[in-house]
C-alpha positions as CSV (number, residue, x, y, z in Angstrom):
1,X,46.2,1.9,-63.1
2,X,44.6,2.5,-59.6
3,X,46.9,0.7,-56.4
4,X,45.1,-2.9,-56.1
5,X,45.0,-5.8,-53.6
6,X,43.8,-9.1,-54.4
7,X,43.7,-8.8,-58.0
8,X,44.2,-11.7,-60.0
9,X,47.2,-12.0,-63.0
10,X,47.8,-14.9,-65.1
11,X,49.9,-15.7,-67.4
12,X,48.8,-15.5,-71.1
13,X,52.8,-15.9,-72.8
14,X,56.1,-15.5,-71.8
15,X,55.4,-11.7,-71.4
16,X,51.9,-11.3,-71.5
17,X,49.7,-11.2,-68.5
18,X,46.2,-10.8,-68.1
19,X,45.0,-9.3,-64.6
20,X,41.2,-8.8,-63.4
21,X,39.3,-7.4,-60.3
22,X,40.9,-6.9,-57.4
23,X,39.8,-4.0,-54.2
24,X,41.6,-1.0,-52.9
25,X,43.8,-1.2,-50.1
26,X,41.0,1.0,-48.0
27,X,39.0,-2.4,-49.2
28,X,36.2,0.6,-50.0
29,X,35.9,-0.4,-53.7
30,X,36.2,-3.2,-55.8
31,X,37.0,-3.6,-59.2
32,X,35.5,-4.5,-62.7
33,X,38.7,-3.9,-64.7
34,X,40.8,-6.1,-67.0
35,X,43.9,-4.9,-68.2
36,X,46.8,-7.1,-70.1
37,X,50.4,-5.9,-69.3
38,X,53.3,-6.5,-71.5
39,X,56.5,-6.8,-69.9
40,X,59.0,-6.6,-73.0
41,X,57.6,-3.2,-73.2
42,X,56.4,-2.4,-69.7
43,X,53.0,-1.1,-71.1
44,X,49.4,-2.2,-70.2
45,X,46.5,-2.1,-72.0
46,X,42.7,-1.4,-70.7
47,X,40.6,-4.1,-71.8
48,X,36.7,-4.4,-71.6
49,X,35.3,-4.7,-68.3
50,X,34.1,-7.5,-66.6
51,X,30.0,-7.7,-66.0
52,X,30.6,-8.0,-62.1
53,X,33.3,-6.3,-59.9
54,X,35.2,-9.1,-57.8
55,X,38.2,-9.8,-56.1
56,X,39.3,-13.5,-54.7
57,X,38.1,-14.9,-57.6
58,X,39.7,-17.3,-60.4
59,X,40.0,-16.8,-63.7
60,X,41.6,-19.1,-67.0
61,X,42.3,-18.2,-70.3
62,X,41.0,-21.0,-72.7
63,X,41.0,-20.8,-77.0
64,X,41.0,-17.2,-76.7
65,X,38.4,-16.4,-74.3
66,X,38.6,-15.6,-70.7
67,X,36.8,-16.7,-68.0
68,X,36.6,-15.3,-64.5
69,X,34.4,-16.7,-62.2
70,X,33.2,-16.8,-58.3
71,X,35.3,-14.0,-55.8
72,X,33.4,-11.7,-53.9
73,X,31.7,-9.0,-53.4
74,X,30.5,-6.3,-50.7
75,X,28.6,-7.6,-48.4
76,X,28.2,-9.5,-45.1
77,X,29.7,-13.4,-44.9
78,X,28.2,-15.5,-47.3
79,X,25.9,-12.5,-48.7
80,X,29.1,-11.2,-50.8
81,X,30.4,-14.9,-52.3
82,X,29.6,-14.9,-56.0
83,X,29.0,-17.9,-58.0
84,X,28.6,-16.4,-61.1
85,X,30.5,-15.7,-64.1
């Protein structure tokens, strides 16, 4: 797993976490990836990536399914603020 900033992690059970997006610390590439990290066993797992890289964003874990929405993006100001899913 590459070094990231911004990424986002939430809690799925008492030692599962889900973690999404994030950008580089050179903040020269952001991210589309969505790992799940056990810590009993200190392992994570690659999942499918998301449709759009993002960092800043939110994201909730509802009846099985995850949502991620909004973040950013590169670009200029507003130009890089996503509202999309």
């Amino acid at each position: 797993m590459p070094n990231y900033s911004q990424l986002l992690c939430i809690p799925l059970h008492t030692s599962l976490y889900i973690l999404t997006g994030g950008i580089n610390y050179k903040l020269d590439n952001i991210y589309d990836t969505v790992y799940v990290y056990n810590s009993n066993s200190n392992k994570i797992y690659k999942l499918a990536e998301m449709k759009q890289a993002r960092y800043t964003h939110s994201s909730i874990f509802i009846n099985g399914i995850l949502y991620v929405s909004g973040g950013r993006y590169f670009g200029d100001d507003d130009t890089a603020i996503l509202n999309s899913c």
